[in-house]
N, C-alpha and C positions, 0 to 999 in steps of 0.2 A: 248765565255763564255755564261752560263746560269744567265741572268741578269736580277734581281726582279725590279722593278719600281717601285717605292712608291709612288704613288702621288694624293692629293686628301682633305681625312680626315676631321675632323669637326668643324674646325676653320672658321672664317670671311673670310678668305681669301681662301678658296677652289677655284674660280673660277679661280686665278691666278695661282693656283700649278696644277691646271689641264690644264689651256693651256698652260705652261708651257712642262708639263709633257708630252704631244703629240708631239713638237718639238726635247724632248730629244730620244724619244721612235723611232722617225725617225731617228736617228743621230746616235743613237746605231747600228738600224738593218742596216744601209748604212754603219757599223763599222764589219757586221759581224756577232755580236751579236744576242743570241736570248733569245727574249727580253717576258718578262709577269706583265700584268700593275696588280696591286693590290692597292687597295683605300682603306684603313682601317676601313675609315665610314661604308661598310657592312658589316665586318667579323672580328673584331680585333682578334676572337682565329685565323683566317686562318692563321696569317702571320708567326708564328714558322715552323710551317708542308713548309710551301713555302720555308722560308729562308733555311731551313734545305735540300733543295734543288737545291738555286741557289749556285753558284762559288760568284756571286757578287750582292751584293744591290744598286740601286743608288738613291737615296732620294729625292724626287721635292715636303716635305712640309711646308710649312710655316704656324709660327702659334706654336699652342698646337693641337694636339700631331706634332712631330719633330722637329721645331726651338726647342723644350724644355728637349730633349734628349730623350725621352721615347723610341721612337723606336730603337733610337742609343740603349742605355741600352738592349732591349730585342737582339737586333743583335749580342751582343756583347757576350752575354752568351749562342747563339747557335754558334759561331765563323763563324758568316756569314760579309766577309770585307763588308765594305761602303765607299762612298765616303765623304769627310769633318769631322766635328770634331766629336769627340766623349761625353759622353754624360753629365760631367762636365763642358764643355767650354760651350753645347748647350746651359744650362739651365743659367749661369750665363751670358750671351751675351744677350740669351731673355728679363731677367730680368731688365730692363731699371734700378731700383734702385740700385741691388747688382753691375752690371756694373760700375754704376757712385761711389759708394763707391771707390769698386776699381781703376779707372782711377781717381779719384780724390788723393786717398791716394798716387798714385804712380805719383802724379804730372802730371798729362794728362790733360790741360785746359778744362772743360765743362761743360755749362752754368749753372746759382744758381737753385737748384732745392730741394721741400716738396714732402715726399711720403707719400699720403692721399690710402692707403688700404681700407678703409667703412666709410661710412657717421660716424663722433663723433659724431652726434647726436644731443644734446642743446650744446654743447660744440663748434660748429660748429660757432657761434652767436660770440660768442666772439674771432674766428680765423679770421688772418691779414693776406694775402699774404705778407712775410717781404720784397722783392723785388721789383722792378721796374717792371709797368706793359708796353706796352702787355706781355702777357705770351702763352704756350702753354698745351695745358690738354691735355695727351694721356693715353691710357689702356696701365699699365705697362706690361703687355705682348704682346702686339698684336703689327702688323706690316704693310708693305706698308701704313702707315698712318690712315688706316682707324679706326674712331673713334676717328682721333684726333680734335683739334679745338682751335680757336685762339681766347684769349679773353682781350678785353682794358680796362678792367673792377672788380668792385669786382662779378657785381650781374650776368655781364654773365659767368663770372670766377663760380660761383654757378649752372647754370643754366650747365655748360657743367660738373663738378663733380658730379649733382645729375641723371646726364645722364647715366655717367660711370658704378654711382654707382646699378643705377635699372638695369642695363643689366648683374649685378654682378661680374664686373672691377675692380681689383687694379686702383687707380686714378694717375700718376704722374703730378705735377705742374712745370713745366719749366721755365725760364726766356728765352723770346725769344730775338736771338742777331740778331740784324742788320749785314747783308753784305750777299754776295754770295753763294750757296752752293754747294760745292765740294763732289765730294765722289773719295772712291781709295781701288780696291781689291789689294789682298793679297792671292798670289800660293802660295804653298809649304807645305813639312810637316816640322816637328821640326829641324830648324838648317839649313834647305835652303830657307826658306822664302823669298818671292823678291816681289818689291811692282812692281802694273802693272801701265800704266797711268792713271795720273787722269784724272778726268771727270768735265765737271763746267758745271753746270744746271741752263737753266732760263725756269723757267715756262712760260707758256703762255695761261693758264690760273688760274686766282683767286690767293691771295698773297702767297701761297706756294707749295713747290712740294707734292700735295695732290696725291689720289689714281687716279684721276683722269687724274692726270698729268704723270703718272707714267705709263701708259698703255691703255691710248687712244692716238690713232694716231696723231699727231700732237701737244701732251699735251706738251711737254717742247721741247728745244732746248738744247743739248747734246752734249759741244763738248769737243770732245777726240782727241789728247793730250789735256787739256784747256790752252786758252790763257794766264797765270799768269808768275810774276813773278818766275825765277829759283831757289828764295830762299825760295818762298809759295810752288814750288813745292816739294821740298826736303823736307821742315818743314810736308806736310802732307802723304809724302812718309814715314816718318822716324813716325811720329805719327800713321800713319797706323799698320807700321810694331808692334811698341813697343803695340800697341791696342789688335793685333793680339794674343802676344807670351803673353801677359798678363794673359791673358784669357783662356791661353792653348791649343787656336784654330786650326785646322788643316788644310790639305789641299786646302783650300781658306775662304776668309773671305771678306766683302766690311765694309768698315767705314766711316761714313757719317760725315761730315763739315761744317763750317758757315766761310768764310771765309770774316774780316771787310774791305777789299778792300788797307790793308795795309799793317801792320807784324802781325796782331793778325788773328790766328785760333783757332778754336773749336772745338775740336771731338763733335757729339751727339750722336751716337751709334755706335753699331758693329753687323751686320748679320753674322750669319755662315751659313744659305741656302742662297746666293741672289737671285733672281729671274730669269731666265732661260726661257724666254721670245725673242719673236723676237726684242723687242726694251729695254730687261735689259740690265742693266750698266756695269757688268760682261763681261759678250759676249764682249759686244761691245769693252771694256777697252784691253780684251785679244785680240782681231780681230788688235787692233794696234799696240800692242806687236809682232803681224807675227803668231798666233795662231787663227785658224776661227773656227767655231764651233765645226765642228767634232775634230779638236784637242784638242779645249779644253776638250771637255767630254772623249778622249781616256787621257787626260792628269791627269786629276780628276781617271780616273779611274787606275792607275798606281800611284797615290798619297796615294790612298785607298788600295790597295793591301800591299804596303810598311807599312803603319802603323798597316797591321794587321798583318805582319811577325812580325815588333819589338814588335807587344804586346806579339804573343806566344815567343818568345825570350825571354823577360820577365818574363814572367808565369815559364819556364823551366828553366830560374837562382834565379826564388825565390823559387825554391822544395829544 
């Protein structure tokens, strides 16, 4: 196949969707494939005229534009397949608050949390954090952590929202939960979903799994199957899953945990790009499943062709 590369773009996290995006670019053309990278940071009109030419897209961005469906959306109306969700699930996954609405309403434990969108102003003066602190400040869209920050406090609870807010960040305010954290992808498209192993993370460096930890060598200790109990595994198997189909997500998803070292878990979010990385959680979770890279990416890409038949299936029973 003729297969577009996305990877890149003008998010915080560019550097990670590009080294990412060089590991998949080699796994395609060892699949066969021939393969053309395109970054949308220089050309966003180029990528219609491209799409309209490959057979397949495969996506490696995180962030704004893609975690947040934009590309999805334009792919979708020149009928170029892609791999992963489409562009409803993107944007509400990214969205850290419309998520927690959701998983909250539908009963999905995740921890107390205020969506501070812009500094209120004088109004700010008289606002309480209602919760137990520490807490956690993160940019309600951004991801692999960066820009988050951990605060024990009201005034550096301040000093990290007026951070967010000059770099012109939606703010989220989190109750941070003590215990372990888990993470656990999720194959499949609508109706075969299957959760993969989990994962249990211990940083090894500074108290959480920062950007740091997450993609420098040595940053955390990662092990897959994790050591837990078989009934934390299934509790965040099954909260995976229902995370997943909540969301309307597709072809793979990872959902990240807090787990209190007892019977209580946490969902905190949901990726629909994970990371595609020598040392991402994804890979790795599949690699123990009996799937190693090149599978998974010809896996994904066979996930993604099937949901763009049942769309025009679709289109041609609603004429």
């Amino acid at each position: 196949m003729r297969v577009l590369l996305i990877a890149g773009g003008w998010s915080s996290e560019r550097d990670v969707s590009l080294s990412g995006g060089r590991i998949i670019h080699a796994a395609l053309e060892r699949l066969g494939h021939e393969v053309r990278h395109y970054d949308p940071v220089h050309d966003l009109h180029g990528l219609i005229p491209l799409a309209r030419e490959a057979d397949f897209a495969f996506l490696n961005l995180h962030g704004s534009p893609g975690e947040d469906g934009l590309i999805q959306a334009l792919l979708d109306r020149v009928g170029c397949p892609y791999q992963g969700s489409g562009p409803a699930a993107s944007f509400l996954a990214l969205n850290k608050a419309a998520a927690k609405e959701l998983l909250a309403e539908a009963g999905v434990p995740t921890p107390n949390w205020v969506f501070l969108p812009q500094d209120p102003g004088p109004h700010m003066a008289d606002w309480r954090w209602p919760h137990a602190f520490p807490v956690f400040v993160k940019p309600n869209t951004g991801g692999s952590s960066l820009g988050m920050g951990r605060a024990a406090d009201a005034v550096t609870l301040r000093t990290l929202l007026e951070g967010l807010w000059a770099a012109g960040a939606e703010a989220l305010v989190e109750e941070a939960c003590p215990g372990v954290e888990l993470t656990c992808g999720v194959l499949g498209n609508t109706g075969e979903e299957a959760a993969l192993p989990v994962i249990l993370i211990k940083p090894n460096r500074g108290e959480f799994f920062d950007y740091a930890s997450k993609y420098e060598q040595g940053g955390a200790d990662e092990l897959c199957p994790a050591p837990i109990p078989d009934a934390v595994r299934d509790r965040v198997q099954a909260l995976a899953l229902t995370a997943h189909r909540l969301l309307g997500c597709e072809g793979y998803s990872r959902a990240d945990f807090i787990w209190d070292g007892a019977d209580g878990v946490t969902l905190l979010e949901v990726n629909t790009l994970p990371g595609m990385t020598a040392t991402s959680l994804v890979p790795r979770a599949a690699r123990a499943a009996g799937l190693e890279f090149e599978a998974l990416i010809a896996r994904l890409l066979v996930l993604g062709q099937a949901r763009a038949r049942r769309m025009d299936e679709q289109k041609v029973q609603s004429c």
